[in-house]
N, CA, C and O atoms as a DFTB+ gen file, in Angstrom:
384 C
 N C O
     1  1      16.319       0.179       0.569
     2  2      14.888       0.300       0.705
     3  2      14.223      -1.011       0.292
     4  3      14.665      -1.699      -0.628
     5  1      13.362      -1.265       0.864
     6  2      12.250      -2.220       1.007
     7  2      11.327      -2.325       0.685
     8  3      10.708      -1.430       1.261
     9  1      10.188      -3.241      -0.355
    10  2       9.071      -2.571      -0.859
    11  2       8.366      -3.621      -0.320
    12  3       8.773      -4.779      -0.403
    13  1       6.911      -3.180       0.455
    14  2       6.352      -4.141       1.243
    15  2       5.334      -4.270       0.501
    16  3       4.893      -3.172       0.163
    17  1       4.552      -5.466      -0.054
    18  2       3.362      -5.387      -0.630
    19  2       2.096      -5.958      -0.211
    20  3       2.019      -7.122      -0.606
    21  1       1.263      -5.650       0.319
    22  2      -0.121      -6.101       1.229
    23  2      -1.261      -6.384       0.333
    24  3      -1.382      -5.446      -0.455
    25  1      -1.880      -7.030       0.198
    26  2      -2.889      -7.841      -0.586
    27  2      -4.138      -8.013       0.171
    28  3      -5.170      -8.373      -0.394
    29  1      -4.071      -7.741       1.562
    30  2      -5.199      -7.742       2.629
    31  2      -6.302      -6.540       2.971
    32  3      -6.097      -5.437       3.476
    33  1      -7.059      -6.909       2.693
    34  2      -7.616      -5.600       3.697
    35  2      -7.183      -5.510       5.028
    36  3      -6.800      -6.485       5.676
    37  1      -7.257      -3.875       5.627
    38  2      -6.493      -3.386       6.847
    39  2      -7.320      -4.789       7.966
    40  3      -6.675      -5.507       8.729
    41  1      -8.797      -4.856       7.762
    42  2      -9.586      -5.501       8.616
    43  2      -9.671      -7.012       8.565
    44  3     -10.499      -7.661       9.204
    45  1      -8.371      -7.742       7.419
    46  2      -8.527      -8.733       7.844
    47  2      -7.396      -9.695       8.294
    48  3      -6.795     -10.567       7.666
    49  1      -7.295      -9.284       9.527
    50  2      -6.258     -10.430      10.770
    51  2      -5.089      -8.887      10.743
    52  3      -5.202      -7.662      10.774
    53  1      -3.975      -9.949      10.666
    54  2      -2.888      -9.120      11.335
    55  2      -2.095      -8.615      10.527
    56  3      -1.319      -7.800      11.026
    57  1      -1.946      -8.908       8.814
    58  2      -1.020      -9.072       8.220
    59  2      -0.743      -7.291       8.191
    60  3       0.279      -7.032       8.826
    61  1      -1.206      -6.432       7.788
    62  2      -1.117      -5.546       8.166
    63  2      -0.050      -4.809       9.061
    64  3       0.964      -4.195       8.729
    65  1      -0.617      -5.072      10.352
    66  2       0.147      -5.278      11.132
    67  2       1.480      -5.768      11.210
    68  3       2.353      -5.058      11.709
    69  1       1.809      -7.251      10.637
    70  2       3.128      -7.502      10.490
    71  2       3.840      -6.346       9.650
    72  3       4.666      -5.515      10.027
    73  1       3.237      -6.559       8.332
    74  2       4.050      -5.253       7.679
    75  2       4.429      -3.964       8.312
    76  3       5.534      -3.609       8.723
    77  1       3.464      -3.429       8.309
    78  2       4.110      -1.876       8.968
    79  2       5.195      -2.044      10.324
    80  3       6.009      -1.155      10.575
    81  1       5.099      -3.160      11.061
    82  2       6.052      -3.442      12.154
    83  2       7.324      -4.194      11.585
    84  3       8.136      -4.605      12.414
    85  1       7.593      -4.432      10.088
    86  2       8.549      -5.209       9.799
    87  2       9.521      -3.729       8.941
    88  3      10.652      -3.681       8.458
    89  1       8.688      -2.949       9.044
    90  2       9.352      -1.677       7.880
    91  2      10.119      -1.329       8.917
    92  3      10.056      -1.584      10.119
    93  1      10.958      -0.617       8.164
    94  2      12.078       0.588       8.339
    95  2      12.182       2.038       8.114
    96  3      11.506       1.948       7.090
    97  1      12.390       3.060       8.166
    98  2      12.317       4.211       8.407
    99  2      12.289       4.522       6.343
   100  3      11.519       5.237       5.702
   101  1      13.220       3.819       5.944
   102  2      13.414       3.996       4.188
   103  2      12.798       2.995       3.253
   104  3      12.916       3.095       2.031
   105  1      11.884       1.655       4.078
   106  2      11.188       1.084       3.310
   107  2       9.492       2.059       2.640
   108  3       9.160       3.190       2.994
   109  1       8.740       1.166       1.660
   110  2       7.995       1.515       1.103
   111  2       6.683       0.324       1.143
   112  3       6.669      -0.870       0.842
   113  1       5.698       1.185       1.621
   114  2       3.934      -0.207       1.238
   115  2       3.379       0.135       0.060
   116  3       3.237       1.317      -0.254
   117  1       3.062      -0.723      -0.599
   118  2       2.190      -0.796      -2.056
   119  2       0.903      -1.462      -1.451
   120  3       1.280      -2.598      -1.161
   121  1      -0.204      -1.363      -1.166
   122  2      -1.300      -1.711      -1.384
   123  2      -2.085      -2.366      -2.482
   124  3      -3.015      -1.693      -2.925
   125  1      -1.874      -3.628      -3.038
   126  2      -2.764      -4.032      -4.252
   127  2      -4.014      -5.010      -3.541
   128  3      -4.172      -5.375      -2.376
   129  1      -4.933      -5.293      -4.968
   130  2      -5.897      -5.987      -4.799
   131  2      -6.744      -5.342      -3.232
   132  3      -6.888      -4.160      -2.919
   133  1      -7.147      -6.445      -2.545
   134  2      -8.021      -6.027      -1.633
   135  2      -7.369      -5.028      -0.433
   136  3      -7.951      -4.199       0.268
   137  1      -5.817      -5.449      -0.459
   138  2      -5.660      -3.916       0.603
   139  2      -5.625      -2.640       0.171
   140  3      -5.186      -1.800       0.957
   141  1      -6.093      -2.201      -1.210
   142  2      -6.358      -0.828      -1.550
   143  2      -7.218      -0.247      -0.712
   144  3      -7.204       0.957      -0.460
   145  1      -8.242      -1.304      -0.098
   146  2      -9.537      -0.665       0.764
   147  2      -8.786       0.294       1.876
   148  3      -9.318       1.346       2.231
   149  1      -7.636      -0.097       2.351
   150  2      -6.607       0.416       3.030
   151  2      -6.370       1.989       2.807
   152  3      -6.032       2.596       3.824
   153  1      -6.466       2.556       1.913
   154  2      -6.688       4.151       1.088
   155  2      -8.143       4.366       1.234
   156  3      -8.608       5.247       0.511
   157  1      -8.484       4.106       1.561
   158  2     -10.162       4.690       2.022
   159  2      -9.794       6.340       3.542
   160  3      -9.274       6.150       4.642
   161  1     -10.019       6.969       3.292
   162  2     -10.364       8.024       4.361
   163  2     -10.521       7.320       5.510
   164  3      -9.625       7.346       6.354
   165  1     -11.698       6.580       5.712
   166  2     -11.747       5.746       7.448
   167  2     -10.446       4.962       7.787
   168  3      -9.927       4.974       8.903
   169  1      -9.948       4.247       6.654
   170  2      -9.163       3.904       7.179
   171  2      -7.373       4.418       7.445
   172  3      -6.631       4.003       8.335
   173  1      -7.089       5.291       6.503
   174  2      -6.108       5.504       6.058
   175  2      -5.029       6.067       7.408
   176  3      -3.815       5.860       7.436
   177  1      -5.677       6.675       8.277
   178  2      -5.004       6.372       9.850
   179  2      -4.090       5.502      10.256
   180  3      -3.210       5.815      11.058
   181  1      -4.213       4.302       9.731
   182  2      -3.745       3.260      10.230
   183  2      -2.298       2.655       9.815
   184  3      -1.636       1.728      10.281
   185  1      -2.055       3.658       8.636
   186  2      -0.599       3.587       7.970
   187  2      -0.117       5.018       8.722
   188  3       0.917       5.324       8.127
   189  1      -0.360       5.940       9.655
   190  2       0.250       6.953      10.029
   191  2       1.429       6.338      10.348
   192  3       1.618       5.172      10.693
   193  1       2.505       7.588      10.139
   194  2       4.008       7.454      10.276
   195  2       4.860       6.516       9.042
   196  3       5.987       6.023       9.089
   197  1       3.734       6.496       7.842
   198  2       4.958       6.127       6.770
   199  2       4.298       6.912       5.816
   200  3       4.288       6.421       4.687
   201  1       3.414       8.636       6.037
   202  2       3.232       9.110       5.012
   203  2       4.824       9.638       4.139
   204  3       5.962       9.877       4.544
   205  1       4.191       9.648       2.842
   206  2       4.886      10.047       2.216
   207  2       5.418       8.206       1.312
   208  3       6.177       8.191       0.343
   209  1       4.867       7.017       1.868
   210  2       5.634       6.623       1.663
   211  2       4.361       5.087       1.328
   212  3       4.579       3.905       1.064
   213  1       3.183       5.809       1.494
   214  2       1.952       4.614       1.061
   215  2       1.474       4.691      -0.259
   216  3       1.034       5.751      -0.706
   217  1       1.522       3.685      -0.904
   218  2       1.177       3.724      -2.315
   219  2      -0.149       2.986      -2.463
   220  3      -0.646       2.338      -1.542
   221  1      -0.657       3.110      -3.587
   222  2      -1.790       2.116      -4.261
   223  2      -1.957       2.195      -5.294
   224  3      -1.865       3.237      -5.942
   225  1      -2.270       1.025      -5.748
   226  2      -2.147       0.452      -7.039
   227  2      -3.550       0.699      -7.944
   228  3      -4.432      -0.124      -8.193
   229  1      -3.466       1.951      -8.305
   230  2      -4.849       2.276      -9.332
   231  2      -5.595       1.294     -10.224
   232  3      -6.803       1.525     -10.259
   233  1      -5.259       0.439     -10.828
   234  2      -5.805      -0.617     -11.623
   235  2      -6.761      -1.689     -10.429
   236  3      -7.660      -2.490     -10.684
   237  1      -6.284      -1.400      -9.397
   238  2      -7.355      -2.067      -8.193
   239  2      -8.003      -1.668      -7.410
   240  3      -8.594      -2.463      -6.679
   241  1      -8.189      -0.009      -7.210
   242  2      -8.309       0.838      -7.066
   243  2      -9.722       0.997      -7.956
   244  3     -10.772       1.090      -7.320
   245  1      -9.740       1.012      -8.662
   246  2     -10.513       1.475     -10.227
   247  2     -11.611      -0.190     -10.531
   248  3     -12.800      -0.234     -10.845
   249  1     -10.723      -1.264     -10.308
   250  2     -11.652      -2.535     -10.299
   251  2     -12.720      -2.715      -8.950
   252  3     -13.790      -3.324      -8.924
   253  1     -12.108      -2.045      -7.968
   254  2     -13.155      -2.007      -6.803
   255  2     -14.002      -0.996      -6.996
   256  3     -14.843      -1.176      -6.115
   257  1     -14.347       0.076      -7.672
   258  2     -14.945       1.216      -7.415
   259  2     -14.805       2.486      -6.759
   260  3     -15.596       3.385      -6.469
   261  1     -13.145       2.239      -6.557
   262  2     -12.753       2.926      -5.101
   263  2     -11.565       4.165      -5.576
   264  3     -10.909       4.782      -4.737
   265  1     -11.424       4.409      -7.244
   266  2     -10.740       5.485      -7.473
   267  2     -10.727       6.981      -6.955
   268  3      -9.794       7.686      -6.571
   269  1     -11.977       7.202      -7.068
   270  2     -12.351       8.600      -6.454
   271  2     -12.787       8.791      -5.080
   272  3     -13.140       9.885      -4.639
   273  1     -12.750       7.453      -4.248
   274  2     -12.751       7.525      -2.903
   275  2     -11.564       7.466      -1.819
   276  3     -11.712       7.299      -0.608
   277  1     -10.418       7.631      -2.480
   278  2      -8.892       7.274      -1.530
   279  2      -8.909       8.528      -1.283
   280  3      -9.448       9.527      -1.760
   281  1      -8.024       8.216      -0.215
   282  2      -7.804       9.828       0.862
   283  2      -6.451      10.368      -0.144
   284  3      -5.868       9.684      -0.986
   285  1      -6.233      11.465       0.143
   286  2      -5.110      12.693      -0.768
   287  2      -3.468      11.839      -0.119
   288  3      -2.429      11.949      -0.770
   289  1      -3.510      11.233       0.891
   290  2      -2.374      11.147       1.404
   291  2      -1.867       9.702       0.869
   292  3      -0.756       9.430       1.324
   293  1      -2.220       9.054       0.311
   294  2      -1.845       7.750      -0.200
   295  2      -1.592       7.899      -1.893
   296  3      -2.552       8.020      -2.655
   297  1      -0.137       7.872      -2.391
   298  2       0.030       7.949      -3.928
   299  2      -0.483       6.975      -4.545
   300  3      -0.411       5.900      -3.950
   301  1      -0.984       6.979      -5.548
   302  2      -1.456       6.821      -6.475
   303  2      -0.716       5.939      -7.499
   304  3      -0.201       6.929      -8.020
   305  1      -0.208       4.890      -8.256
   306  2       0.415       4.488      -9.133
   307  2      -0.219       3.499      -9.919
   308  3      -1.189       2.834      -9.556
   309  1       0.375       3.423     -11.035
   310  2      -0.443       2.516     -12.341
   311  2       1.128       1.054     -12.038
   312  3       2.027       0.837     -11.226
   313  1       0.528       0.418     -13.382
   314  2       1.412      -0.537     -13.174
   315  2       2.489      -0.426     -13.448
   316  3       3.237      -1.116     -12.755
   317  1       3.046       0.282     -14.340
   318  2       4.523       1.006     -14.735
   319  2       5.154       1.603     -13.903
   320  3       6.375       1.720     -14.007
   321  1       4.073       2.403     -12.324
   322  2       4.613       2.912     -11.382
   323  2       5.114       1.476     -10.244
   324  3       6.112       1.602      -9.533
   325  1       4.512       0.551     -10.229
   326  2       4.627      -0.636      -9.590
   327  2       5.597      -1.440     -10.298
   328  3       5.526      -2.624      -9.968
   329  1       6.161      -1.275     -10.850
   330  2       7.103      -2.019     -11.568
   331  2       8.971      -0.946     -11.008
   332  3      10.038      -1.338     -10.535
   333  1       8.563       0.116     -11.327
   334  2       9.403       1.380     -11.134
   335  2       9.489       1.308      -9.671
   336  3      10.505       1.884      -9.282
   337  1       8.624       0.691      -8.497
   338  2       8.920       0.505      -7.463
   339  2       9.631      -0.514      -7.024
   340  3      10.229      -0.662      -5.958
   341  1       9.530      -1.101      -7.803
   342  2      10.319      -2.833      -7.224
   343  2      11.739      -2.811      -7.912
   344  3      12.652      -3.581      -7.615
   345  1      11.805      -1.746      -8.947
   346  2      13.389      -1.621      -9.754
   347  2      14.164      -1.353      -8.523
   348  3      15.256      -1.788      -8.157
   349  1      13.079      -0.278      -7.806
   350  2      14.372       0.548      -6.872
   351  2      14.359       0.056      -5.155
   352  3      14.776       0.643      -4.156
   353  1      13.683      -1.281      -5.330
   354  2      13.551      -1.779      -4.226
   355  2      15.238      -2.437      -3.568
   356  3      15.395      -3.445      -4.257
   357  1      15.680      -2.398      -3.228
   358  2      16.933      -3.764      -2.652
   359  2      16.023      -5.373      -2.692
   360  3      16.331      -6.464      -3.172
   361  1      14.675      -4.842      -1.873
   362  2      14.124      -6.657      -1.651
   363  2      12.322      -6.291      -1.715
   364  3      11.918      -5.176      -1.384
   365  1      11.687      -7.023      -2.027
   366  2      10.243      -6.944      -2.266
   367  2       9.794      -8.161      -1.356
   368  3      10.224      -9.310      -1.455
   369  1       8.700      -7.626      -0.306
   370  2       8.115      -8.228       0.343
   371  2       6.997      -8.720       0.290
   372  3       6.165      -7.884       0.643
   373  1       6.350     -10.114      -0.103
   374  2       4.575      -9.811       0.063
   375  2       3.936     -10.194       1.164
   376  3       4.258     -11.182       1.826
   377  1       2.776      -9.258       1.481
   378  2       2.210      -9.816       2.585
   379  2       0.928     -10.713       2.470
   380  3       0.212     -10.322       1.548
   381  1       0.483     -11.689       3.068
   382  2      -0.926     -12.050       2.436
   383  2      -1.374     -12.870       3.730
   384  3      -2.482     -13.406       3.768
């Protein structure tokens, strides 16, 4: 497994895009910094077909204003959970 990490918002350019087209059926996306906006309800569509398997990083989440606005389908993790993701990664990807 693969842990992909996106730093972009969904809306800006492609990177996005690269990621979810570079995953694998058993990799994993972490969303930090500005691609948390990415867990928003409007957008959260746009990761279909790796539920179960979209994360975000609450501490950026919580610095944007945007804790109590993420959709139910995107987990939730602190930094201990982001750390616990990259243990069980094989390779960590960033996107930017």
């Amino acid at each position: 497994m693969k842990l992909h990490i996106v730093n972009c918002a969904p809306d800006a350019g492609r990177v996005v895009q690269q990621a979810l087209s570079a995953m694998t059926t058993d990799d994993r996306l972490l969303l930090i910094e500005d691609g948390v906006q990415g867990a928003l309800p409007s957008l959260v569509d746009g990761f279909s077909g790796i539920e179960g398997r979209l994360y975000v990083l609450r501490e950026d989440l919580e610095a944007r204003g945007l804790m109590s606005r993420h959709d139910d389908r995107v987990t939730v993790v602190d930094v201990d959970g982001f750390v616990t993701l990259t243990e069980q990664a094989e390779q960590t990807l960033s996107w930017y």
